[in-house]
C-alpha positions in Angstrom: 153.8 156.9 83.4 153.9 160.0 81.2 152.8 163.4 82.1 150.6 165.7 80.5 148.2 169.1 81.5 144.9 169.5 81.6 144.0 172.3 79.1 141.3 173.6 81.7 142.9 173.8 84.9 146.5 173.5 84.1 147.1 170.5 86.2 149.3 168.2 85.9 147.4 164.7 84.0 148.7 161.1 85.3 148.2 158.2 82.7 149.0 154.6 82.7 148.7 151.7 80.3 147.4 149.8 83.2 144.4 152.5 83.6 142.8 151.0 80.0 139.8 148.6 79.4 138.7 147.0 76.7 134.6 146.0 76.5 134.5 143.5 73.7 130.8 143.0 73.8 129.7 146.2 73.2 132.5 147.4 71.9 134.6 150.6 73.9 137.3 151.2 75.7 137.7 153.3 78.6 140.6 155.3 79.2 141.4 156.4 83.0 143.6 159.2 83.9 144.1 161.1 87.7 144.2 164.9 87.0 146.0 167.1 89.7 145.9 164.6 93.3 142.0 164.0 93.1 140.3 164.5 90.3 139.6 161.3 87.9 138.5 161.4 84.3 137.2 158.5 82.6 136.5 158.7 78.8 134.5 155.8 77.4 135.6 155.6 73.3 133.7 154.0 70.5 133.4 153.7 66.8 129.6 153.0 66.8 127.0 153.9 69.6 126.6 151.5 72.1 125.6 150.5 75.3 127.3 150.8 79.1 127.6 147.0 80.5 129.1 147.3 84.1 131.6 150.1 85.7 135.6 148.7 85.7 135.5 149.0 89.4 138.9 146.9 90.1 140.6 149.7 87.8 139.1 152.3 89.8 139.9 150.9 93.3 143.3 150.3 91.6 143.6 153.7 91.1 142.6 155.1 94.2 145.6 153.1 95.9 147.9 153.9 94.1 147.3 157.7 94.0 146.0 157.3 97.9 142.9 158.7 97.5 141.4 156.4 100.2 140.2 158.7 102.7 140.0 161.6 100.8 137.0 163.3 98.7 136.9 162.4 95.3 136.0 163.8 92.1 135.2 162.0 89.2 134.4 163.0 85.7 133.1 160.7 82.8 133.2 161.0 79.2 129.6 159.0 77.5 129.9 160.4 73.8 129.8 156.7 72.4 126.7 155.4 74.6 123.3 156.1 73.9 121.9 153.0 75.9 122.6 151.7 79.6 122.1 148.2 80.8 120.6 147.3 84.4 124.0 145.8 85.4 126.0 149.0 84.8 122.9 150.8 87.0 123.2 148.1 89.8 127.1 148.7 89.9 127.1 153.1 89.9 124.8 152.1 93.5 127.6 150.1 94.3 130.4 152.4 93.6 129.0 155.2 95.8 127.8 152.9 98.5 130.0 149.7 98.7 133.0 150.0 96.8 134.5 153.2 96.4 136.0 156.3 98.1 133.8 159.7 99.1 132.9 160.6 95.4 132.2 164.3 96.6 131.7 165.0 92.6 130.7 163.2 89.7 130.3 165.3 86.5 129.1 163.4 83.1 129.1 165.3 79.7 128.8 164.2 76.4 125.6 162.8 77.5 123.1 161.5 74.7 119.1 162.4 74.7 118.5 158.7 74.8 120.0 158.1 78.4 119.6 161.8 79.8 116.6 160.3 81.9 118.9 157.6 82.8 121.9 159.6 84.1 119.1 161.6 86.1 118.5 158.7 87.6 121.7 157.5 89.0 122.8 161.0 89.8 119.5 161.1 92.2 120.9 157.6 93.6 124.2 159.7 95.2 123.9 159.8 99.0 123.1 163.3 100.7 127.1 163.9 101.1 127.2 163.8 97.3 126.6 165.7 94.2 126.1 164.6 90.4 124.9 166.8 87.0 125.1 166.7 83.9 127.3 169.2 81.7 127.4 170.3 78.1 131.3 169.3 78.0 134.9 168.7 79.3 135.6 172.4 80.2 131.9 172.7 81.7 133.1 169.8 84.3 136.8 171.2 85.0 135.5 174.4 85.6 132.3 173.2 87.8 134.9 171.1 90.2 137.2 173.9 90.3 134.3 175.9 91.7 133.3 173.7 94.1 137.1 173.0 95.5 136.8 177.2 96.2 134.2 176.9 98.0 133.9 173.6 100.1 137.2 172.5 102.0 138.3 169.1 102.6 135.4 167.7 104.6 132.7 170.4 103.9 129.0 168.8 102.6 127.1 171.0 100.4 123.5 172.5 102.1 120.8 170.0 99.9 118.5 171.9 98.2 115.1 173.4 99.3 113.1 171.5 100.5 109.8 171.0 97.7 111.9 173.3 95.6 111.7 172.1 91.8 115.7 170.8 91.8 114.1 168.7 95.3 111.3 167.6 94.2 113.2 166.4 90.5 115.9 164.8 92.3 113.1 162.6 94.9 111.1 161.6 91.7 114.0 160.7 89.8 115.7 158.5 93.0 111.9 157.1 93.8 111.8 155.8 90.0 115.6 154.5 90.2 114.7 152.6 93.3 111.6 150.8 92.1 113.1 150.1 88.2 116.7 149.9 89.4 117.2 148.2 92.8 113.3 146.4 93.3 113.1 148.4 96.6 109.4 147.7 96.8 108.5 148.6 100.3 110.0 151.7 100.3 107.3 154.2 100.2 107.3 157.1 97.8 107.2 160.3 100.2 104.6 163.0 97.9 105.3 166.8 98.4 102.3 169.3 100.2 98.9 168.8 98.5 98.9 172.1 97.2 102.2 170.8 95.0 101.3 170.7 91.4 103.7 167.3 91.0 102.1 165.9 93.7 99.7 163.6 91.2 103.1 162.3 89.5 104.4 161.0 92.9 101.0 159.6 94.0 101.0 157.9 90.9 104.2 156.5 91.1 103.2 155.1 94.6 100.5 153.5 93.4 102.4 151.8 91.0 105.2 150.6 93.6 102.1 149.1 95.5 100.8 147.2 92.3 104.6 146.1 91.9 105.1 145.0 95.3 101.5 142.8 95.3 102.8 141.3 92.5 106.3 140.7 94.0 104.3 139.2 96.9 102.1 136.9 94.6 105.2 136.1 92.4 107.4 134.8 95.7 104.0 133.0 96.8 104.0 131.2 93.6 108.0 130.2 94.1 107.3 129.0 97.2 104.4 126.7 96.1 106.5 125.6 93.7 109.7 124.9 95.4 107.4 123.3 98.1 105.6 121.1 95.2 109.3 120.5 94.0 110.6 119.2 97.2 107.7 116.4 97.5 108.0 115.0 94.2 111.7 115.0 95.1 110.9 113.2 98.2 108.4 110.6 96.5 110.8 110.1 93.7 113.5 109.4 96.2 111.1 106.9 97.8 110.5 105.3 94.6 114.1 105.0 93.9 114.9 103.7 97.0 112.4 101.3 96.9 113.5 100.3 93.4 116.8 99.8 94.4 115.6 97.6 97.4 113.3 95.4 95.0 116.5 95.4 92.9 118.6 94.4 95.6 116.2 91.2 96.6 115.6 90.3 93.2 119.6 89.9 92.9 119.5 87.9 95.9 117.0 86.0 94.5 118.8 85.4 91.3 122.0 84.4 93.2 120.2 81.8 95.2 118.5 80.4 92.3 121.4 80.0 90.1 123.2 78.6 92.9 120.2 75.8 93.6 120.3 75.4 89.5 124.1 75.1 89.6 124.2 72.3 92.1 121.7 70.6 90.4 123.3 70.5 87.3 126.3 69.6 88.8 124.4 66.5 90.5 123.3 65.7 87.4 126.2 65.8 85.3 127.7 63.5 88.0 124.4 61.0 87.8 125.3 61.6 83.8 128.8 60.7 84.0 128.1 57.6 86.0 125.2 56.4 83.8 128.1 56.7 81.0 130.3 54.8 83.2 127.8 51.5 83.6 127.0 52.6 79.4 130.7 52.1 79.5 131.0 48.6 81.4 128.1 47.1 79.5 129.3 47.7 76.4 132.8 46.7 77.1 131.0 43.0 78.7 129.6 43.4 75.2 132.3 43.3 73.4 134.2 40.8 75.8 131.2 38.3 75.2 131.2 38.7 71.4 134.8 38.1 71.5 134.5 34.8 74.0 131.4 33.7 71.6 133.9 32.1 69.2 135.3 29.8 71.8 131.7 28.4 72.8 130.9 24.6 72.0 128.4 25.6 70.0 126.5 25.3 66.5 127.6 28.4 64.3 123.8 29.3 63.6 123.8 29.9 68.0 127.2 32.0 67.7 125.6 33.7 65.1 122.6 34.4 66.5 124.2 35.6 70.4 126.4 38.1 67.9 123.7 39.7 66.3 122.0 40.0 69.8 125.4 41.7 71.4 125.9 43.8 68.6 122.0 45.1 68.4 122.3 45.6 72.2 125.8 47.6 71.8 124.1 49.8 69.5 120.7 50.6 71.7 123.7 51.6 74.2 125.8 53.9 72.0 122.0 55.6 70.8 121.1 56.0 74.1 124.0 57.9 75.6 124.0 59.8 71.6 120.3 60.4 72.3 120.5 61.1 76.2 117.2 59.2 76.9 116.2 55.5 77.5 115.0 53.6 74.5 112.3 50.8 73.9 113.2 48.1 72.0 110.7 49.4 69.2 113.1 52.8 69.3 116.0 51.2 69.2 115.0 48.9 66.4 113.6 52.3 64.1 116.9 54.0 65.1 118.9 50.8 63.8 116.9 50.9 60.7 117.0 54.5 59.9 121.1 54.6 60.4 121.0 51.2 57.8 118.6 53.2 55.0 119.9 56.9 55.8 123.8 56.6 56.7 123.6 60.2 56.0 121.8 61.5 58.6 123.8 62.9 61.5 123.2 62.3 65.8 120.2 65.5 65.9 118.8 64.4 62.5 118.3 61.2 64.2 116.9 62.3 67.2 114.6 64.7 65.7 113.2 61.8 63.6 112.9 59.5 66.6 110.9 62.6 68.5 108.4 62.7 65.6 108.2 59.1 65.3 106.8 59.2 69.0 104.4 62.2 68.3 106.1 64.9 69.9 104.5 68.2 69.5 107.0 70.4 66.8 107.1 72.8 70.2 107.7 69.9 72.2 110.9 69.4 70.3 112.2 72.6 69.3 112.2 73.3 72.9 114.3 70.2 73.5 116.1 71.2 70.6 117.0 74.2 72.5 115.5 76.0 68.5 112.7 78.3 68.2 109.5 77.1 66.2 110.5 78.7 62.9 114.3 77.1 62.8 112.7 73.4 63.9 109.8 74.0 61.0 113.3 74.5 58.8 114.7 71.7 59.7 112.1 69.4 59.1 111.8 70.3 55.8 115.2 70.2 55.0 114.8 66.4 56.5 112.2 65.8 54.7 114.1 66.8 51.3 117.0 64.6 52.9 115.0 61.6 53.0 114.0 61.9 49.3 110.1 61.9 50.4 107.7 63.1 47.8 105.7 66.0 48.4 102.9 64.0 50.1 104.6 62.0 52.2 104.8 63.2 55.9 107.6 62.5 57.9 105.8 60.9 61.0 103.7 58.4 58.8 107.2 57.5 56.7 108.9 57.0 59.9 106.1 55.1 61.4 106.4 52.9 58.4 110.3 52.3 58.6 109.8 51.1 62.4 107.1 48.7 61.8 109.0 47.3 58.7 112.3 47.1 61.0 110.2 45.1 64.0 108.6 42.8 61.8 112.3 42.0 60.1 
């Protein structure tokens, strides 16, 4: 700490780095310094005109500790030459300081105070409680000096007397604390107390009742409209809350559903692939008894045109076998005799060109098939024509009456 003298009083001025704060937004500092063992000066410094945003109350408390002014009266004097507006917030906070937060401010002196916030420091200074006093002054030496005079003449725990009552300082200071409380603080059903009839500012605080009465209908009709709407809030909350809930139920079942039906579909396909895997099985036998009586054929007394002919038999039937476990269906002997024929005149085709063509040979809707196919419409409508290019058709040939053709050629052979 370094110490200095006040050029007005002669006493001794405590400063401290920590007593400095910076307002970035509208852009100040404020400096804070104890003169004497009560008496604290706050000087607000700016490049440009600004605004006040709040009070630096944890400095201030700060300060009162550590100089132990707790307890004790305290004066405070404020420097404003930068500020020519003052923000609700900073308002709110000055009610604060004298009422919540700080010591017995017995004194607050401002100078340095603009024309555009003169009505405003009026304002707060009618705020003070009765115990208290606040002006305005022309400058630092004006505020020293007015302290000073108050310290001769009121001791320790001395109250000044308040002023007339109806007197023009009395009735300035009501109007201005009657204004503060409805703008300031939204104290709306505290009544604006006129002076005598025969007062000529009686008019001014009639009017300004009348206009905390408007204020406070509206209040009333503004908190009615919350409530309606909090109250319309809370039941859409509660039917959307229903609706989820009941969403999440449907949800829940439909799951349950889907797990019981996939479990049904599951066994079945597994009760199929084993009916499938023993159909392949006796495919399997067959065609090995096939192959065993082609072999045994040769060793048969018998003419070569009857070993021959009980070859071509087994080897026809071994083929309707293979095709049929290819084709996964059952063929007729007039399929399996169009299948023999189309894999003798089109070795090219592969197992789903063949079974495509079979399907049209029997008439099968194109949706029919492509849903077989496990295809949409527009892919089996592809594929037909790349089958019909394929087969070297000409342009007006249609598959089903060309494969209609090869099967009736193939019985009759």
């Amino acid at each position: 700490m370094s110490m200095k003298r006040c050029p007005v009083t002669k006493l001794p001025v405590t400063e401290s780095p920590r007593w400095q704060v910076e307002h970035p937004e509208p852009g100040y500092r404020v400096f804070f310094e104890v003169i004497g063992p009560d008496i604290i000066h706050a000087k607000v410094v700016g490049d440009e005109p600004t605004y006040l945003d709040y009070i630096d109350v944890d400095v201030f408390q700060n300060i009162c500790e550590e100089m132990q002014l707790n307890g004790r009266k305290v004066f405070v004097v404020v420097d404003y030459d930068p500020i020519n507006e003052v923000r609700l917030s900073y308002k709110r906070d000055f009610g604060n300081l004298f009422y919540n937060w700080g010591p017995w401010i017995a004194v607050l002196v401002v100078y340095n105070v603009r024309p555009a916030i003169t009505a405003h420091m009026l304002g707060l200074g009618a705020l003070c409680p009765a115990r208290s006093e606040a002006l305005i002054v022309g400058s630092y030496r004006e505020a020293m000096e007015h302290i000073a005079d108050y310290k001769r003449r009121y001791g320790p725990a001395d109250v000044p007397e308040p002023p007339v009552a109806d007197s023009v300082e009395d009735i300035a200071g009501r109007f201005f604390a009657a204004v503060s409380r409805i703008s300031w603080l939204d104290m709306l059903d505290q009544p604006v107390t006129a002076p005598p009839e025969e007062n000529e500012f009686r008019l001014f605080f009639t009017a300004l009742d009348e206009l905390r009465r408007d204020l406070l209908v509206r209040e009333e009709e503004h908190q009615e409209k919350l409530r309606k709407l909090r109250e319309e809030y809370r039941r859409r909350e509660e039917e959307c809350r229903i609706q989820i809930n009941l969403r999440q139920d449907l949800s829940r079942r439909d799951a349950e559903q889907y797990e019981a039906e996939l479990y049904r579909l599951r066994n079945i396909l597994s009760a199929k692939e084993d009916e499938l895997a023993g159909v392949a099985g006796m495919f399997d036998s067959k065609i090995s008894s096939l192959v065993k009586l082609c072999q045994e054929i040769d060793r048969v007394d018998a003419t070569a045109e009857l070993r021959e002919t009980i070859s071509t038999l087994c080897h026809k039937i071994s083929l309707r076998k293979n095709a049929e476990i290819e084709l996964s269906t059952e063929l007729t002997d007039a399929d399996a005799c169009f299948l023999a024929a189309l894999q003798d005149r089109h070795p090219g085709l592969n197992e789903r060109e063949r079974r495509l063509s079979l399907f049209i040979k029997l008439n099968y809707a194109t949706k029919d098939i492509a849903r077989s196919a496990g295809i949409s419409l527009r892919g089996m409508e592809n594929i037909r024509y790349r089958l019909h290019k394929k087969l070297g058709l000409q342009p007006h040939q249609s598959l089903k009456n060309y494969f209609s053709m090869l099967a009736s050629e193939a019985c009759l052979g």
